[in-house]
C-alpha atoms as an extended CHARMM CRD file, in Angstrom:
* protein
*
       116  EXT
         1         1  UNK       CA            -19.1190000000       -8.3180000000      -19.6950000000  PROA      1               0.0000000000
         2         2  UNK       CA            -17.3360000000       -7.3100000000      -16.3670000000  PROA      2               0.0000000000
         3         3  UNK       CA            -14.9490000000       -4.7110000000      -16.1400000000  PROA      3               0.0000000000
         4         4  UNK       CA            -12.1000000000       -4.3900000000      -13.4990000000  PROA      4               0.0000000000
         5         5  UNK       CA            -13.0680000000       -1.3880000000      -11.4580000000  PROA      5               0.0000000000
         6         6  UNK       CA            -10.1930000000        0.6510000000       -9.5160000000  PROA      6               0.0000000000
         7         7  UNK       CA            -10.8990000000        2.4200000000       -6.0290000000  PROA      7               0.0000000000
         8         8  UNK       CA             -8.6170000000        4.5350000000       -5.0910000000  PROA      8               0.0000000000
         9         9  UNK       CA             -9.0410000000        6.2790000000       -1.6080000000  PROA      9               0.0000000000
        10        10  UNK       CA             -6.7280000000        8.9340000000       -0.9060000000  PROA      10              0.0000000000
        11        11  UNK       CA             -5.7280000000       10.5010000000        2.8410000000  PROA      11              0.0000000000
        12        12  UNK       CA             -4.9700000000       13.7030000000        2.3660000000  PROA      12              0.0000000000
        13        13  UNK       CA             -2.9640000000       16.1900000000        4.3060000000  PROA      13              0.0000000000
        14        14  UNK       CA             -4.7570000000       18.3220000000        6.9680000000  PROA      14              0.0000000000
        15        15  UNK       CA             -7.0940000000       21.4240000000        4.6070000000  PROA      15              0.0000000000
        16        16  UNK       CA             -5.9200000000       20.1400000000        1.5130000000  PROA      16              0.0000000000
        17        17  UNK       CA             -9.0910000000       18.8870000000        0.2380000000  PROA      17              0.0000000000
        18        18  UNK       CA            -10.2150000000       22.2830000000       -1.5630000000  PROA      18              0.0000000000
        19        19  UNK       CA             -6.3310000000       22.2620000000       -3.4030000000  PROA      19              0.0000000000
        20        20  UNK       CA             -6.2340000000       18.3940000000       -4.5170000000  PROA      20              0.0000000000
        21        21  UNK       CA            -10.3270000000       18.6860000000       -5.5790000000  PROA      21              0.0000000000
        22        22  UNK       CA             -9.4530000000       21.8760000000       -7.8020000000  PROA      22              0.0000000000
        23        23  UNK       CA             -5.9480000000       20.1640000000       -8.9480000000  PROA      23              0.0000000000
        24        24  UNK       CA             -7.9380000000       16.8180000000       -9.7280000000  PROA      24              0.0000000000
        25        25  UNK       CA            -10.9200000000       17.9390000000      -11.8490000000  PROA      25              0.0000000000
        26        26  UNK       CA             -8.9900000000       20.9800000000      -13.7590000000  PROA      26              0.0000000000
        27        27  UNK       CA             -5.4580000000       18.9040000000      -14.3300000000  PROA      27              0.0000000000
        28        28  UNK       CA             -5.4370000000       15.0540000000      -13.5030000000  PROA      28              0.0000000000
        29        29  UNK       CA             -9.0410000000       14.0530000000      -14.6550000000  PROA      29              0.0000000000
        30        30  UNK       CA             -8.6400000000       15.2460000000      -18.0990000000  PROA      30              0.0000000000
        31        31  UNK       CA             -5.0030000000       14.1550000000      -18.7530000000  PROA      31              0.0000000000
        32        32  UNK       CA             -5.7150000000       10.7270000000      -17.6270000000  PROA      32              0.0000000000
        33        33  UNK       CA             -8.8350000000       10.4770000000      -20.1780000000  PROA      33              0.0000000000
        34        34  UNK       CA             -6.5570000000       11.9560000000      -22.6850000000  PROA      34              0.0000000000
        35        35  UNK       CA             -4.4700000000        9.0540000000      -21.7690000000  PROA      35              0.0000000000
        36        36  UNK       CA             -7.4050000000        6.6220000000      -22.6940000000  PROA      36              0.0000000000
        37        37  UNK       CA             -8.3990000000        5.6650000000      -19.0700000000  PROA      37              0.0000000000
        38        38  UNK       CA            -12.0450000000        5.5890000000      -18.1260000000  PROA      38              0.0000000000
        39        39  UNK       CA            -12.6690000000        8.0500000000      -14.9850000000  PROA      39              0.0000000000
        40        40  UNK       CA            -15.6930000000        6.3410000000      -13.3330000000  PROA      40              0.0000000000
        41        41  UNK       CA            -16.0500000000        9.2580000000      -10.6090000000  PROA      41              0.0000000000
        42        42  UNK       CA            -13.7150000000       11.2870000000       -8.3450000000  PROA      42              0.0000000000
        43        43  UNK       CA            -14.2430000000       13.9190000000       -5.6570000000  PROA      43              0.0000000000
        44        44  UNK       CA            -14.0970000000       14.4240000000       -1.9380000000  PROA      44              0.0000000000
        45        45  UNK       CA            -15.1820000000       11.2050000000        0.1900000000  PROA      45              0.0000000000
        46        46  UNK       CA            -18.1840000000       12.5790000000        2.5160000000  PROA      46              0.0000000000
        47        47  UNK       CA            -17.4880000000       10.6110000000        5.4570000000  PROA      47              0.0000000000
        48        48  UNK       CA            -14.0470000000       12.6500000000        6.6640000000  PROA      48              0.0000000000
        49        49  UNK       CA            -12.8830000000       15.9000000000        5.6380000000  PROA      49              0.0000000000
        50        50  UNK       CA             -9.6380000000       14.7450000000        4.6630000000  PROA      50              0.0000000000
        51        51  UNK       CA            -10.2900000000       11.8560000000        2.1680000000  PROA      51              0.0000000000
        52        52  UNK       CA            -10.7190000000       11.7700000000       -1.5140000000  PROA      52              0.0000000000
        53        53  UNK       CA            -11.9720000000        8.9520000000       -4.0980000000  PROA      53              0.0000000000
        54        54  UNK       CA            -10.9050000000        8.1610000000       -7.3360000000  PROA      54              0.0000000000
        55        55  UNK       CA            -12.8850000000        5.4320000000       -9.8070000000  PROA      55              0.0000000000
        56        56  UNK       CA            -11.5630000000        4.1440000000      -12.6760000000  PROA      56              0.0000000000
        57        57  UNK       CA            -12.9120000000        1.0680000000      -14.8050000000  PROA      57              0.0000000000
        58        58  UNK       CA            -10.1290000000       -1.0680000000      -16.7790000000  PROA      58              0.0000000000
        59        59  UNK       CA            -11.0360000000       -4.5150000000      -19.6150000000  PROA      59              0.0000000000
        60        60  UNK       CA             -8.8570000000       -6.3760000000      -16.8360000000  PROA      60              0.0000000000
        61        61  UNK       CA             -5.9000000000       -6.1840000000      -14.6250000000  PROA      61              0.0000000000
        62        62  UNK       CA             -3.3240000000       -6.0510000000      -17.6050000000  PROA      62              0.0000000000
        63        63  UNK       CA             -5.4750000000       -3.2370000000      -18.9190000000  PROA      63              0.0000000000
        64        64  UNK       CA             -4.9990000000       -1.4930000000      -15.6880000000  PROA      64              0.0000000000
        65        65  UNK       CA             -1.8490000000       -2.0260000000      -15.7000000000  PROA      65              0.0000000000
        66        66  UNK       CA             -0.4810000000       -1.1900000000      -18.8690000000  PROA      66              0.0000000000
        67        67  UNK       CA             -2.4210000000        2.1470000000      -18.9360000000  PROA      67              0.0000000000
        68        68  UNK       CA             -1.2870000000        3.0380000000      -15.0470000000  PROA      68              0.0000000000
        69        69  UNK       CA              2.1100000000        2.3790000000      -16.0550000000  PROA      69              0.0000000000
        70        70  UNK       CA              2.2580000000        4.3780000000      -19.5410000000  PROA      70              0.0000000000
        71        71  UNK       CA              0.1730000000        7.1930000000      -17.7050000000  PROA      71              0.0000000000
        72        72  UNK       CA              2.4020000000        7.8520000000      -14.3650000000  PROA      72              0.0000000000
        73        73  UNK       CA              5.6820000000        7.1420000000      -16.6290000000  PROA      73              0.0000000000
        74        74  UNK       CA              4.6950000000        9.6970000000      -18.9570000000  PROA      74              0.0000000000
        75        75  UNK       CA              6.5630000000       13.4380000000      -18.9630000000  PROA      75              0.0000000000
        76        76  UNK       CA              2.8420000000       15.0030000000      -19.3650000000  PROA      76              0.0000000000
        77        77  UNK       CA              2.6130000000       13.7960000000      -15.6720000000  PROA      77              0.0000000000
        78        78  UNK       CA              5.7350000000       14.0600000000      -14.1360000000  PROA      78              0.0000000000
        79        79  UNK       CA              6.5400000000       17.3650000000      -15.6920000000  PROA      79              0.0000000000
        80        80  UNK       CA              2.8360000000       18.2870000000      -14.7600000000  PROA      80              0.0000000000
        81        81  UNK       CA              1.1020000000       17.9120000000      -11.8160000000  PROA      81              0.0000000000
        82        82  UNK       CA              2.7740000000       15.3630000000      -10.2040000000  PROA      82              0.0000000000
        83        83  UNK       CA              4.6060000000       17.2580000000       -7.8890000000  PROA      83              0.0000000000
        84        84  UNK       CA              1.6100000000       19.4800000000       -6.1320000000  PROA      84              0.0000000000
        85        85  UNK       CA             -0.4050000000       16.5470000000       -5.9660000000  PROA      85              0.0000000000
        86        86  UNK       CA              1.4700000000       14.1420000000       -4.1210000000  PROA      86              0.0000000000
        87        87  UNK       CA              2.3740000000       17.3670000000       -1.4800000000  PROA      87              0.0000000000
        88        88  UNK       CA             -1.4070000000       16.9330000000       -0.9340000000  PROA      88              0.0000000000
        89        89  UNK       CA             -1.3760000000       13.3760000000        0.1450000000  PROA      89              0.0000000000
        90        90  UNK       CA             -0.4530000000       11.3460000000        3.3660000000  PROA      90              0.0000000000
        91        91  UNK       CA             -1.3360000000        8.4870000000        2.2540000000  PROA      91              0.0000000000
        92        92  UNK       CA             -3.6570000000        6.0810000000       -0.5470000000  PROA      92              0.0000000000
        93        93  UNK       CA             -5.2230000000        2.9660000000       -0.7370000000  PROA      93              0.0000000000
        94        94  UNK       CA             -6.1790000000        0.9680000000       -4.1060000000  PROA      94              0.0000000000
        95        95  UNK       CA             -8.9650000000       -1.6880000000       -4.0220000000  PROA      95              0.0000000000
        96        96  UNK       CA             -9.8240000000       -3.8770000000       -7.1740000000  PROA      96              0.0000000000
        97        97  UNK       CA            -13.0210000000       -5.6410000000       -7.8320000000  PROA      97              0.0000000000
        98        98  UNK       CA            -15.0460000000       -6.8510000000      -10.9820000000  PROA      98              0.0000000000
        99        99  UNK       CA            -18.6580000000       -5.3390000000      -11.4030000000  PROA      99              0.0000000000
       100       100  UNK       CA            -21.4550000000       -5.2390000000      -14.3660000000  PROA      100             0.0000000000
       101       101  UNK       CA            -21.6740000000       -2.5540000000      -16.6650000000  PROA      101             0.0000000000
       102       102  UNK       CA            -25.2420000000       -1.2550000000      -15.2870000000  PROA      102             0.0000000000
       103       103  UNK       CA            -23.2430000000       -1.0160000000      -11.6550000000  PROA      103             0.0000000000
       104       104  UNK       CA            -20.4990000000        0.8030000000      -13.1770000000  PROA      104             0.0000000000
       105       105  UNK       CA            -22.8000000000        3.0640000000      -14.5900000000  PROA      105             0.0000000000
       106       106  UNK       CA            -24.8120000000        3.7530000000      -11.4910000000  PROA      106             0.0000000000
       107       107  UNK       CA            -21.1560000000        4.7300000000      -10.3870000000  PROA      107             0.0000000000
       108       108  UNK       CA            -20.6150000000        7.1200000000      -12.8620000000  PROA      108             0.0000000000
       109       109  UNK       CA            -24.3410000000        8.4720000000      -12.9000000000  PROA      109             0.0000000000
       110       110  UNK       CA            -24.2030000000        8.9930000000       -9.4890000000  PROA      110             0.0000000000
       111       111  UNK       CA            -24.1140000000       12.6920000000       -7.5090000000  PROA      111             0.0000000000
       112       112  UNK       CA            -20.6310000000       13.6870000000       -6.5590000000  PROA      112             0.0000000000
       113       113  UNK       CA            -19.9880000000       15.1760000000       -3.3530000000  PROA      113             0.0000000000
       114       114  UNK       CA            -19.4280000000       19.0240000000       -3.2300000000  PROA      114             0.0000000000
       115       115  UNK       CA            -15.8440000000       19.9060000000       -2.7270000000  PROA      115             0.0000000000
       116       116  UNK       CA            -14.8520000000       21.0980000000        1.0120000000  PROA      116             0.0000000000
């Protein structure tokens, strides 16, 4: 069965890549799969200093949104790190599609980029 698959593409501010990488994988990661969502892969996007991904798989766009909604309205992330993460960021993009299991785990199995 598909899943609804969530790419998010963040621009961040000018040297901020090191901050919102650290921030991401020590903080945001694990909260959100404390939260129940399903972190398909994150880390910096190798194509421009300044850009960061962020995967997440969903059952279907009311999945998606029920969990985004519960997550980002939650205290443990706007009394967390809410705040220092969106200093990091210009601007982000979010791009839905549908895609097998097996491609969503070659997404999750595949090598992350090093941090900058």
């Amino acid at each position: 069965m598909k899943r609804l698959v969530e790419i998010r593409s963040y621009k961040l501010r000018p040297g901020a890549g090191a901050g919102f990488h650290a921030a991401v994988a020590s903080a945001a990661v694990p909260m959100l799969r404390r939260w129940g969502t399903d972190v398909v892969a994150f880390g910096p996007s190798p194509h421009e200093p300044d850009t960061y991904f962020l995967i997440r798989a969903y059952a279907d766009l009311d999945d998606l949104n029920a969990r985004q909604n519960a997550f980002y309205g939650s205290d443990e992330w706007r009394q967390g790190p809410r705040e220092g993460l969106l200093a990091l960021i210009e601007s982000f993009l979010n791009t839905v599609l549908w895609l097998s299991p097996n491609s969503i785990d070659d997404l999750r199995h595949s090598k992350a980029p090093k941090p900058p």
